[in-house]
DORO-830873 format. One line per 2 residues: number of its first residue (from 1); their letters; for each residue y, z, x of C-alpha. Coordinates in pm, whole numbers, always signed. Example, Ala and Ser with C-alpha at 12.3 -4.5 7.8 and 13.67 -1.06 7.14 Angstrom:
% DORO-830873
1) as) -450,+780,+1230; -106,+714,+1367
//
This chain:
% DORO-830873
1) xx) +4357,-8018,-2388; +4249,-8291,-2194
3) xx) +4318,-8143,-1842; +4094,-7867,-2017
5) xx) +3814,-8043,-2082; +3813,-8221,-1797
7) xx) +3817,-7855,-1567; +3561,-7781,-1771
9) xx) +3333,-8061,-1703; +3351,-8060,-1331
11) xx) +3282,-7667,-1356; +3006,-7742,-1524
13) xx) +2880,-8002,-1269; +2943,-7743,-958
15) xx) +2706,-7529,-1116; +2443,-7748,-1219
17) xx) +2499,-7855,-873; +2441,-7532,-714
19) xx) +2115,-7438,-889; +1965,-7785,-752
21) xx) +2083,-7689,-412; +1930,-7370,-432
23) xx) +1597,-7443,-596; +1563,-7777,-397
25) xx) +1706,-7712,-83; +1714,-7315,-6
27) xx) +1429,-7198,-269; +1193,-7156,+25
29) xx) +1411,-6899,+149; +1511,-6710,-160
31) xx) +1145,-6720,-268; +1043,-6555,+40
33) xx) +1311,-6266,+22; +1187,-6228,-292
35) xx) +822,-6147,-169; +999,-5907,+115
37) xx) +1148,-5717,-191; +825,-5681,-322
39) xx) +608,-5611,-28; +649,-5348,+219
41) xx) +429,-5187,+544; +243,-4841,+405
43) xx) +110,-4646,+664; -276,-4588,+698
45) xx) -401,-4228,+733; -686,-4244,+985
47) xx) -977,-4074,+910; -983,-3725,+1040
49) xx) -1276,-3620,+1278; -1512,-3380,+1210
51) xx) -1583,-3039,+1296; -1938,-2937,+1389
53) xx) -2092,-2620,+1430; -2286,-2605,+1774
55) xx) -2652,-2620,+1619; -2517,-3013,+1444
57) xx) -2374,-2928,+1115; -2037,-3047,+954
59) xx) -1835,-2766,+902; -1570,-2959,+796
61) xx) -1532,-3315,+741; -1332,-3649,+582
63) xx) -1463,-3821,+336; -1286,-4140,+88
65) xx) -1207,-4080,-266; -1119,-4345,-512
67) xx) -883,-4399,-789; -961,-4732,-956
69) xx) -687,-4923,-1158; -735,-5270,-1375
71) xx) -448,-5501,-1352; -453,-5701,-1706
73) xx) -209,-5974,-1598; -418,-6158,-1345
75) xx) -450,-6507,-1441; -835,-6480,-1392
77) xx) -871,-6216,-1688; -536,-6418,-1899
79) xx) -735,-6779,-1861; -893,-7018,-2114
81) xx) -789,-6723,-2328; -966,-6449,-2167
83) xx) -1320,-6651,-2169; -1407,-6448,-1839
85) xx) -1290,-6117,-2040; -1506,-6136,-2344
87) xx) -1792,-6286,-2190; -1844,-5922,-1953
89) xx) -1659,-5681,-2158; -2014,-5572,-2288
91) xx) -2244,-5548,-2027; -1931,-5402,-1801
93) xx) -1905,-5140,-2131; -2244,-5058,-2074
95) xx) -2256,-5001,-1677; -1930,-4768,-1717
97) xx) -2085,-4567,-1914; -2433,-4536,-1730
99) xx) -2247,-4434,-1437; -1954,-4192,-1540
101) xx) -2216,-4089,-1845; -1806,-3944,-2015
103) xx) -1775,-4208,-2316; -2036,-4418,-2508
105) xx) -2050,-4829,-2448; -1845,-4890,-2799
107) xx) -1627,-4634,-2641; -1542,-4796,-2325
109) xx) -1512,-5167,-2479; -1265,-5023,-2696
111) xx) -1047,-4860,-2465; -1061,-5227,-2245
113) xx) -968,-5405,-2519; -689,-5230,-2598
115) xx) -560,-5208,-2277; -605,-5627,-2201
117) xx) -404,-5683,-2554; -154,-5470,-2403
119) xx) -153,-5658,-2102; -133,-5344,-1871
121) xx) -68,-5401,-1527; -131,-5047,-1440
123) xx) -465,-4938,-1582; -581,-4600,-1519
125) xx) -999,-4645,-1567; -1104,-4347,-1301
127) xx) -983,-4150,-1058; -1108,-3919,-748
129) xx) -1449,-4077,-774; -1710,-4100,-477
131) xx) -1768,-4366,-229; -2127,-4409,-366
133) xx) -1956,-4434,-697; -1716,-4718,-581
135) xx) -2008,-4892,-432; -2142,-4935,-771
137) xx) -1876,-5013,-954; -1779,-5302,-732
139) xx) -2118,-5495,-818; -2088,-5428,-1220
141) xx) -1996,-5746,-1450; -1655,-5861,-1403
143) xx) -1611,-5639,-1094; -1855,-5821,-875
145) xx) -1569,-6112,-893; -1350,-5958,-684
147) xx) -994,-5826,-735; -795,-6191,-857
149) xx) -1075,-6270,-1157; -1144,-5916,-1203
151) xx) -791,-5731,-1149; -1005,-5432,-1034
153) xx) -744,-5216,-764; -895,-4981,-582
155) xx) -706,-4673,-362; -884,-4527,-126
157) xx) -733,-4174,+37; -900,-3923,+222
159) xx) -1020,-3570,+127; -1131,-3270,+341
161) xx) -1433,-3099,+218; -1570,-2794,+386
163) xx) -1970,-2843,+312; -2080,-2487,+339
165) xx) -1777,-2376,+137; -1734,-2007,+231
167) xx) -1897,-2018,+561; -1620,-1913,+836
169) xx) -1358,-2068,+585; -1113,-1898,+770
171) xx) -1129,-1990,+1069; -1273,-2343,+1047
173) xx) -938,-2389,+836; -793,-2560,+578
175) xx) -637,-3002,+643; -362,-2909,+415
177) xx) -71,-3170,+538; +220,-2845,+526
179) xx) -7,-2562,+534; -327,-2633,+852
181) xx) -458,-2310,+955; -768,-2212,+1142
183) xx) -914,-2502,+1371; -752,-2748,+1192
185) xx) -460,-2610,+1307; -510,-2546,+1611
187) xx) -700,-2906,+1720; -499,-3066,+1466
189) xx) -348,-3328,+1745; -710,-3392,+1841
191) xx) -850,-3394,+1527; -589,-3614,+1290
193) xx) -597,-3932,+1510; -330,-4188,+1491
195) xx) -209,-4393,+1146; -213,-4765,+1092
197) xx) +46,-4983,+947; -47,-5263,+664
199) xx) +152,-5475,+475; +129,-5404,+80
201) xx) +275,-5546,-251; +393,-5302,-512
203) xx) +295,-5341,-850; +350,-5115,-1143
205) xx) +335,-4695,-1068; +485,-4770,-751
207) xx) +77,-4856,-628; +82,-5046,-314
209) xx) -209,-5312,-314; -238,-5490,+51
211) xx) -173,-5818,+79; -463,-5919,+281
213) xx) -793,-5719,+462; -558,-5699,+818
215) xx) -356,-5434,+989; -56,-5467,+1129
217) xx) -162,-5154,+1343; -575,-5037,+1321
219) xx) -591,-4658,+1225; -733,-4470,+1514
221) xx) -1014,-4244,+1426; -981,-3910,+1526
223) xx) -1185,-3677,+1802; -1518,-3459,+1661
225) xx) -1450,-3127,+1796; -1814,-2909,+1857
227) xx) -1758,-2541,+1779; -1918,-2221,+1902
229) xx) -2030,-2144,+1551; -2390,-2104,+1456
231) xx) -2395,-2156,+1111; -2755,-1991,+1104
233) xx) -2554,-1669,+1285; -2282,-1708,+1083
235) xx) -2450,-1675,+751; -2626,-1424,+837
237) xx) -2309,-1184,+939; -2143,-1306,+622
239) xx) -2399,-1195,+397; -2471,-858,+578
241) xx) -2057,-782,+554; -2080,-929,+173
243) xx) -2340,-692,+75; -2188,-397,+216
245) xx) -1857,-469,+74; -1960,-544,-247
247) xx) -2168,-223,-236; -1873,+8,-114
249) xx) -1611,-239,-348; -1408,-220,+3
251) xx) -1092,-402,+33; -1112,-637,+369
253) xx) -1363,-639,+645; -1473,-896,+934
255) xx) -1774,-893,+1160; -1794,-1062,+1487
257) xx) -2055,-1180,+1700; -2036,-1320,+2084
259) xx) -2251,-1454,+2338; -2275,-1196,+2560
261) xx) -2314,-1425,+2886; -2025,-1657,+2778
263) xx) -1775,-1533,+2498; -1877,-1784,+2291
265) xx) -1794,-1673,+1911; -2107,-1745,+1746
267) xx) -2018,-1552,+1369; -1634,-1499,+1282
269) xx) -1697,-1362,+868; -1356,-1259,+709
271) xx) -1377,-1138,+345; -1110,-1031,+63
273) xx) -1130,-841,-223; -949,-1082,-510
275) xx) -785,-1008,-829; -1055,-1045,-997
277) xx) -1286,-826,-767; -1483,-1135,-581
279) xx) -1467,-1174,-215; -1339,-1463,-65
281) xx) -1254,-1552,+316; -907,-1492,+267
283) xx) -715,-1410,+570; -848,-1404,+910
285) xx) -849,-990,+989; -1097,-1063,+1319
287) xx) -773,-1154,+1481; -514,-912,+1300
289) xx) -436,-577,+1442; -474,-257,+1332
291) xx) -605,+97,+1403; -923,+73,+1591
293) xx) -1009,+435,+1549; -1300,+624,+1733
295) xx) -1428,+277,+1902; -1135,+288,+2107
297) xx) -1245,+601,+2287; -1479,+367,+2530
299) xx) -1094,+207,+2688; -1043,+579,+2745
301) xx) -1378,+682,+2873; -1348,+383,+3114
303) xx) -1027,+530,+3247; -1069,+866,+3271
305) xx) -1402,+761,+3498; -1221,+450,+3654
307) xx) -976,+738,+3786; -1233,+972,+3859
309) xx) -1072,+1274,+3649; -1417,+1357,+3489
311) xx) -1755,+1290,+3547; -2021,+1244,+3238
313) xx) -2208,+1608,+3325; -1868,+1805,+3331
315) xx) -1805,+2043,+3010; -1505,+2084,+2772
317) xx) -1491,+2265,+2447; -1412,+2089,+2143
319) xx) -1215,+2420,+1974; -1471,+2441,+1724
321) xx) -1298,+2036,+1578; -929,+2165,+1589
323) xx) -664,+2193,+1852; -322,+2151,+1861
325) xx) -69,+2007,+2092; +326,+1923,+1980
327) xx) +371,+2067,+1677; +66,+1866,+1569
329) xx) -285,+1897,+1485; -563,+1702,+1627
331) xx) -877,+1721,+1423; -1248,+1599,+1450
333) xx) -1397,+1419,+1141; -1689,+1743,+1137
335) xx) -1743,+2090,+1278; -1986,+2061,+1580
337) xx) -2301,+2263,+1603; -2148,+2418,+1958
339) xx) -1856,+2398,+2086; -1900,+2391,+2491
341) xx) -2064,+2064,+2532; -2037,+1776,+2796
343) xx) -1824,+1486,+2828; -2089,+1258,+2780
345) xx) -2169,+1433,+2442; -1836,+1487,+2342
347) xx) -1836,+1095,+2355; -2171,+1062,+2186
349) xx) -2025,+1317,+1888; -1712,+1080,+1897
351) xx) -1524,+1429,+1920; -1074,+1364,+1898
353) xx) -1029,+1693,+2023; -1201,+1637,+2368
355) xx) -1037,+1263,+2382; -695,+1387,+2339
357) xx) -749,+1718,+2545; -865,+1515,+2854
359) xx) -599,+1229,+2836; -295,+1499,+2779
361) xx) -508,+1704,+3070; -479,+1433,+3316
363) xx) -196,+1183,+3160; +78,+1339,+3006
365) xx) +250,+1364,+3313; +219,+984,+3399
367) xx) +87,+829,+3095; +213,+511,+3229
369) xx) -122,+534,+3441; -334,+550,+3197
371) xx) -110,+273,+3001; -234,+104,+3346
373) xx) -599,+95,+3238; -532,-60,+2927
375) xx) -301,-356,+3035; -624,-393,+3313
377) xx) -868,-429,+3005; -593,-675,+2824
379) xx) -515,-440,+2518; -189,-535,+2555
381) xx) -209,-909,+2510; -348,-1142,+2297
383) xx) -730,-1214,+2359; -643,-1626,+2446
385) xx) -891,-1703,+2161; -799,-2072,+2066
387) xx) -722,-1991,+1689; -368,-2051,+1612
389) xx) -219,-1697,+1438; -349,-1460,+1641
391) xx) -96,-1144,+1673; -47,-941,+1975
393) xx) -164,-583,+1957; +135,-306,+1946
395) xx) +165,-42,+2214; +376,+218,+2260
397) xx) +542,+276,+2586; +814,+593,+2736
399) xx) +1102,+489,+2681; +1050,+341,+2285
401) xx) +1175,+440,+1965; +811,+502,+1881
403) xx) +686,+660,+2211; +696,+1086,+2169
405) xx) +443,+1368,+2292; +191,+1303,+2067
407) xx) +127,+907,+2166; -47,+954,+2399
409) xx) -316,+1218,+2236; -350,+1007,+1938
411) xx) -405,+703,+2137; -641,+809,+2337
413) xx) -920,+805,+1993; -759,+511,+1857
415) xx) -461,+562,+1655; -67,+526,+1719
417) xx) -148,+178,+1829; -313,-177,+1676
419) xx) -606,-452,+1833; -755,-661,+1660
421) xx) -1171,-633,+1599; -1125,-913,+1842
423) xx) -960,-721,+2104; -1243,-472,+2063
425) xx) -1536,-722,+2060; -1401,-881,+2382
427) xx) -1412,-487,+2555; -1730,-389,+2411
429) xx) -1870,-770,+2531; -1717,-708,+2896
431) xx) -1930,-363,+2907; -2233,-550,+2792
433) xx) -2197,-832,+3082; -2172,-593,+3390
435) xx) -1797,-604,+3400; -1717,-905,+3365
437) xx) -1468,-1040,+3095; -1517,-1330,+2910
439) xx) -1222,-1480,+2717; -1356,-1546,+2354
441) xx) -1388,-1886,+2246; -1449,-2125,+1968
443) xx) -1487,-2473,+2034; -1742,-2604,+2332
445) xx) -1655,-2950,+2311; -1440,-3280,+2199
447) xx) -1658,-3605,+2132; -1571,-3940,+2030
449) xx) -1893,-4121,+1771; -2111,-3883,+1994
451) xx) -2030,-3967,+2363; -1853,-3655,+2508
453) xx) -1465,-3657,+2622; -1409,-3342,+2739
455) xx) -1654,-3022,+2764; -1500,-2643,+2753
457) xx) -1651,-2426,+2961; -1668,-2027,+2973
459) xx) -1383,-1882,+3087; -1358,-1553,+3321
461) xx) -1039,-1326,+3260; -1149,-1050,+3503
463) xx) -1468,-1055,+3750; -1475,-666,+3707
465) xx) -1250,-474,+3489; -1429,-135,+3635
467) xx) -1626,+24,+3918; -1972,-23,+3912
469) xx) -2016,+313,+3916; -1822,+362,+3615
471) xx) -2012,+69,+3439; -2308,+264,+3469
473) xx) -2187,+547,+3300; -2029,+380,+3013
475) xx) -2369,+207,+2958; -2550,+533,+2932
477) xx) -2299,+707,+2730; -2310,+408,+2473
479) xx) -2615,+391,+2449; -2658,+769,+2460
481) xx) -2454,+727,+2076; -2723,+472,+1939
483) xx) -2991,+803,+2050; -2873,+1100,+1992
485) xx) -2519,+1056,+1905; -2302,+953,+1527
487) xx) -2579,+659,+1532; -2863,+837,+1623
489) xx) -3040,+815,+1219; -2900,+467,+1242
491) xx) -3107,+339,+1506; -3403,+540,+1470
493) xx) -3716,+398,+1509; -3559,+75,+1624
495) xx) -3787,-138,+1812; -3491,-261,+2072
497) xx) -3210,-97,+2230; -2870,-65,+2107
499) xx) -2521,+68,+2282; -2267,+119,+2086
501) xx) -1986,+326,+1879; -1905,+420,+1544
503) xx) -1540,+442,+1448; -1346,+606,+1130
505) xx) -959,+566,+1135; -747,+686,+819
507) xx) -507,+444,+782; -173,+358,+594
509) xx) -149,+185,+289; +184,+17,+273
511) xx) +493,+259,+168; +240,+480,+6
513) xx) +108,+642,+384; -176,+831,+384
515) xx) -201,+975,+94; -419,+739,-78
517) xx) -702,+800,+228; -832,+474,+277
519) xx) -1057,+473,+577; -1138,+160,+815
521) xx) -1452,+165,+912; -1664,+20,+1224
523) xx) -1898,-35,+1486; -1874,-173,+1822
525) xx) -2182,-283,+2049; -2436,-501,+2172
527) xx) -2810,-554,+2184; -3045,-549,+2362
529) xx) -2911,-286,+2582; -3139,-317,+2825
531) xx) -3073,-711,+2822; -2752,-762,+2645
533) xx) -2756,-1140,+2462; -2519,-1052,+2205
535) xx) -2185,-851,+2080; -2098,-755,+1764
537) xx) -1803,-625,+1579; -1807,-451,+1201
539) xx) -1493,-376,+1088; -1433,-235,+746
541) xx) -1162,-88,+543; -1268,+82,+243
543) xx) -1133,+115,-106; -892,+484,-143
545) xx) -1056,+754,-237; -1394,+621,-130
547) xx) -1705,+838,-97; -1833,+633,+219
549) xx) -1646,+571,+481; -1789,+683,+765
551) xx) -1816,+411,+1061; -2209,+501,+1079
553) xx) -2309,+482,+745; -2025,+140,+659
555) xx) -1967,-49,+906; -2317,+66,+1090
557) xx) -2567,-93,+846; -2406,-430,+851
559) xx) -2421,-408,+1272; -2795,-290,+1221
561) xx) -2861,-606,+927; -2716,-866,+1183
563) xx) -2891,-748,+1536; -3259,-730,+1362
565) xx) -3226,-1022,+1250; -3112,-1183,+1558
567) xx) -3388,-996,+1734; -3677,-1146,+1504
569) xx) -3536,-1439,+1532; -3386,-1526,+1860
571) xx) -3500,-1287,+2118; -3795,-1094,+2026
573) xx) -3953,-1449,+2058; -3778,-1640,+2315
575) xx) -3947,-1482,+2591; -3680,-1680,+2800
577) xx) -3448,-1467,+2783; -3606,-1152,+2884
579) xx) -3830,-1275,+3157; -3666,-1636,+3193
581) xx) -3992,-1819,+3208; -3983,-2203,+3143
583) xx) -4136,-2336,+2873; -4301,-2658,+2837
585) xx) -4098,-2870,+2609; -4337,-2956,+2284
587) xx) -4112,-3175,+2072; -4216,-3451,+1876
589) xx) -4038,-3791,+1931; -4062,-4111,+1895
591) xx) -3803,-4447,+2027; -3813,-4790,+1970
593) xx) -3621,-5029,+2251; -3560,-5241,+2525
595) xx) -3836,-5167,+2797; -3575,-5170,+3099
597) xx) -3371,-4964,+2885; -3659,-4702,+2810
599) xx) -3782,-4693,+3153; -3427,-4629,+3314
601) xx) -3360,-4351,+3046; -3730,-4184,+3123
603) xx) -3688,-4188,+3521; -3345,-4032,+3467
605) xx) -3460,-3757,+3266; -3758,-3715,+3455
607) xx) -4009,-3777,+3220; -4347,-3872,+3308
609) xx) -4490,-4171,+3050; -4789,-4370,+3040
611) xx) -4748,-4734,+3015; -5001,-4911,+2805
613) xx) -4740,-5230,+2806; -4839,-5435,+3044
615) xx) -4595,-5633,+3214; -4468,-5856,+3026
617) xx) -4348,-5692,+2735; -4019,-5653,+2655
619) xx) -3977,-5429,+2339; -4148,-5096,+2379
621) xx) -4256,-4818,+2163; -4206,-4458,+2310
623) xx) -4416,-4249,+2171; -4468,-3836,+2270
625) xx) -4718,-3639,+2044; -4898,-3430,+2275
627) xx) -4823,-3358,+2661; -4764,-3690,+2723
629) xx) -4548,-3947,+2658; -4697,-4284,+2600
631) xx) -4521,-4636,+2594; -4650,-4903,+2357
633) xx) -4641,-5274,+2290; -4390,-5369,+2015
635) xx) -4491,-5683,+1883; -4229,-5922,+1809
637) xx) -4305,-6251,+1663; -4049,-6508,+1589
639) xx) -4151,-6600,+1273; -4224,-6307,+1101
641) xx) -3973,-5937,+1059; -4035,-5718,+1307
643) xx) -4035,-5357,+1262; -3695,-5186,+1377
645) xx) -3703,-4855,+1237; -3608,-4654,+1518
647) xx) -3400,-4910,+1703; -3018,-4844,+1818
649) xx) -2808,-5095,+1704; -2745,-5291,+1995
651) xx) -3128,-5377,+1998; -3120,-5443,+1623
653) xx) -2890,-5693,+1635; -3022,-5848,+1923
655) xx) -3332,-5943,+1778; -3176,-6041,+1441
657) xx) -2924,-6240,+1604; -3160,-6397,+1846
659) xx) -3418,-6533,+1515; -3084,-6672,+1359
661) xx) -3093,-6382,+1086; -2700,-6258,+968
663) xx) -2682,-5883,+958; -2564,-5665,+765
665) xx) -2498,-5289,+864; -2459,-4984,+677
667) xx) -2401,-4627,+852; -2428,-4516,+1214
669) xx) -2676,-4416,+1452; -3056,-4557,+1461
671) xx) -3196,-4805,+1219; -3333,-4601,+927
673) xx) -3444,-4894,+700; -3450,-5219,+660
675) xx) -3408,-5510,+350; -3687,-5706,+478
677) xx) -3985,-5538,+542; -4187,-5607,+888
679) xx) -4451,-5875,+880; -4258,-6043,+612
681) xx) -4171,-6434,+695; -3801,-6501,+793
683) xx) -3604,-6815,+795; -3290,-6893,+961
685) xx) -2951,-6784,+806; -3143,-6527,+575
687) xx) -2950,-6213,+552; -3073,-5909,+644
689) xx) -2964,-5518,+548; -2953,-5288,+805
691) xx) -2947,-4912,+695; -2868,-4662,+965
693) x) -2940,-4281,+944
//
């Protein structure tokens, strides 16, 4: 018993032994493993850039949202028995419910008390709310403390938002971390930027609050990409296509419309018919093949020329709209008023029998020559458009499972093969620009906060995809359509001139073939024709069964909607462009600065100013109101605010620094406003708000 007690004792001493060594001697180290078990390094999603549309707007852009969290336990709420609680639970009752306006002031103080008796460490008071919200709440009662006396935890993430909403939805894209399509997609490595590291310690929920205001690794903003778009352009294509699809209750359409000189993409609108029997920009169809139907008869117009097998004034007879070759029977959408007509007018009629009688005429014994033609005007390939998704168009060569006697006839006016509206915008735009093809294109630049990294240029894919001969004679005939062709009652009366095609293709509908009729509808041109600034694509595929479908009377309207338009607007007025004079530029502006700075900017842009400075001056007012631009004295006294509305940053701070003021800055860009106004007296160490637009 003895020897027992005695084990027992000295046990007993080891181990109060050991805990002294441990707190006393190796705490430090155990206390800080504990804080490694508790903290960890969270990575910090940089902000994403923005997407602009090439007139200055944000198509698409980042911007914070806030969940905000109170943390009960802090000792600054728990002390002198929660004096610093009761004393704002009130007035901080009261501003909660001015600002989220969702529960009365008892309400609110309720809820808080409820949760502080609890002690809740986790605290769910609002979530997803706005930056301009968070900059409230963090100077209410209690708040204004900061996070240890207040146990306020904010966690900022970022959201996408598209401001225009529908507006080329499609192809701007969606930020979606497993699902990016459209330009987000596609400039998504330019775009996303590169993530930060900071240490954080977990608390309840999982929530990771940092430790401290520092990264271990700063987030890297990401690049501004400038797109082709013109969201002026582009809303006015999507509501022409809207109105005509809502009108007809089609299924899917797109319309397209491209610098003629450049292949710039200026209007991309996709729209779906949903569930519910809205339109929404769905799925991106200007870059999804299918039938083109009649407007593909210009590729075989251009070869039939380009090979010199007919010439415009030579006859054929359209077999009164049927004629058949392999068993099969080609068929033209209407009986003709006569029958022997020319090729040009077989064109302008938009006639399948005369297509397919001149291709199997001239090709059926080497179709891969005409085959030839089309690979030379890229129908075989994708267009190089930088949109990620884009599907290459299907042909059918000898030698396929697919490939019989009757490819080649139906090809020929635009069936037994699939382009996209894209494919045929990028043809119809090569016509329009003497030959030349341009390689469509949607984004014209990458910046970084405004200064340009890298600029895009136009790109040529072929100097001259035909004779200039046969360029001529495509021209007329298109333009012979828009007078006294399909679109002749289209165009009448039109004060500008138009080249173009209507196009009507029956096409399948899934396992159910043709038997539901749906027609696609569309038109293919460019305006003016006499001075071609733009292309535009109207595709269009109609509801079965549908009364209208014909490519004139569908697809043609919305064309018509988006060139007059365009015309008011754009050329009809900007004589530039049809005579190229220069213009005097009459633009308002006005720039406060650095003299040196104002000077060096105004020789290098060649701009003649009148200096009414004298000398001596060294802040400078540039002023342009009329033809001339005028620089000013800026008065700056050392005593008194000066004005600096107007003023970059740099010069800002430089002349707040420089009186001993402390700045504050809010935004980017030029001074907009300004917490103390000019003339007012200043004194050292005064702080000073600096707004920026």
């Amino acid at each position: 018993v003895y020897l027992s007690y005695i084990l027992m004792v000295i046990a007993c001493i080891a181990i109060f032994g050991k805990a002294v060594y441990i707190q006393q001697v190796e705490g430090e180290k155990w206390r800080s493993m504990s804080d490694s078990l508790h903290q960890r390094i969270d990575e910090i999603e940089a902000e994403r850039g923005t997407i602009y549309s090439e007139d200055g707007q944000m198509l698409s852009t980042s911007i914070p949202q806030f969940d905000i969290f109170i943390d009960f336990r802090v000792a600054g709420l728990r002390e002198k028995n929660g004096l610093r609680f009761r004393e704002n639970i009130d007035s901080l009752s009261f501003h909660l419910s001015q600002l989220f306006k969702d529960m009365s002031p008892i309400e609110y103080k309720r809820v808080l008390q409820q949760a502080y008796k609890a002690q809740d460490g986790y605290f769910p008071l609002k979530k997803k709310i706005s930056f301009t919200q968070y900059d409230s709440l963090r100077k209410f009662p209690l708040f204004k403390l900061g996070r240890y006396k207040s146990g306020m935890i904010a966690n900022e993430r970022t959201i996408r938002l598209n401001p225009y909403q529908m507006l080329a939805f499609r192809t701007i894209g969606l930020a979606r971390d497993s699902n990016k399509v459209g330009l987000e997609k596609t400039y998504d490595a330019v775009l996303k930027g590169r993530n930060g590291k900071q240490t954080v310690r977990s608390i309840a929920g999982g929530i990771g609050v940092p430790v401290d205001d520092t990264y271990l690794i700063e987030p890297e903003t990401g690049k501004d990409i400038v797109s082709t778009i013109d969201v002026f352009i582009q809303d006015i294509a999507e509501s022409a296509l809207m109105k005509m699809m809502v009108q007809n209750e089609a299924e899917n359409g797109c319309a397209i419309v491209l610098e003629t000189k450049t292949g710039k993409v200026k209007a991309i609108a996709n729209l779906g018919r949903m569930a519910n029997g809205s339109y929404w920009e769905n799925l991106n169809y200007a870059i999804t093949p299918s039938e083109p139907g009649s407007t593909f008869k210009l590729a075989t117009l251009m070869a039939l020329l380009e090979d010199k097998k007919v010439n415009l004034n030579q006859t054929i007879n359209l077999e009164n709209g049927v004629w058949r070759i392999a068993g099969q029977t080609v068929y033209d959408s209407e009986r003709h008023a006569e029958n022997i007509v020319t090729v040009k007018q077989a064109f302008e009629l938009s006639s399948n029998v005369a297509m397919a009688k001149m291709v199997v005429t001239h090709y059926a014994n080497n179709p891969n020559l005409y085959l030839k033609h089309l690979r030379k005007m890229r129908m075989d390939t994708i267009t190089g458009i930088d949109l990620v998704g884009e599907r290459k168009p299907v042909i059918h060569r000898p030698g396929s499972r697919l490939y019989g006697p009757t490819t080649i006839p139906w090809m020929s006016f635009g069936y037994n093969l699939a382009i996209s509206p894209l494919h045929t915008a990028m043809l119809y735009n090569a016509i329009a620009n003497n030959g030349t093809m341009m390689r469509p294109y949607l984004v014209s630049s990458i910046k970084e906060e405004g200064v340009l990294l890298k600029d895009i240029p136009p790109s040529i894919l072929d100097t001259q995809i035909c004779s200039p001969a046969t360029l001529a004679m495509l021209k007329a005939s298109l333009e012979g359509v828009c007078i006294a062709g399909t679109a002749k009652s289209l165009f009448a009366g039109t004060q500008y001139k138009v080249a173009g095609k209507t196009g009507t293709a029956l096409v399948a509908d899934g396992n159910r073939g043709y038997s539901n009729k749906i027609y696609q509808s569309s038109f293919a041109g460019y305006f003016p024709a006499d001075n071609p600034q733009y292309t535009c694509v109207v595709v269009i595929k109609n509801k079965p069964f549908a009364a209208n479908f014909y490519g004139a009377s569908v697809a043609g309207p919305v064309f018509k909607e988006i060139a007059d338009r365009l015309y008011g607007t754009y050329i009809k007025t900007n004589k530039t462009l049809i005579a190229g004079t220069n213009k005097k530029d009459s633009t308002y502006f006005k720039y406060n600065g650095y003299k040196a700075d104002l000077a060096y900017l105004s020789e290098k842009l060649q701009l003649k100013i009148s200096d009414s400075t004298g000398r001596a001056d060294e802040w400078t007012s540039l002023n342009k109101n009329t033809a001339a631009a005028v620089m000013q004295k800026m008065t700056v006294n050392k005593n008194a605010m000066p004005p600096l509305k107007g003023l970059g940053l740099k010069d800002a701070l430089y002349l707040c620094e420089g009186m001993g003021l402390m700045v504050q800055v809010k935004g980017r860009g030029r001074v907009l406003g300004q917490s103390i106004l000019p003339g007012q007296p200043i004194a050292k160490g005064q702080l000073i708000q600096l707004n920026l637009n």
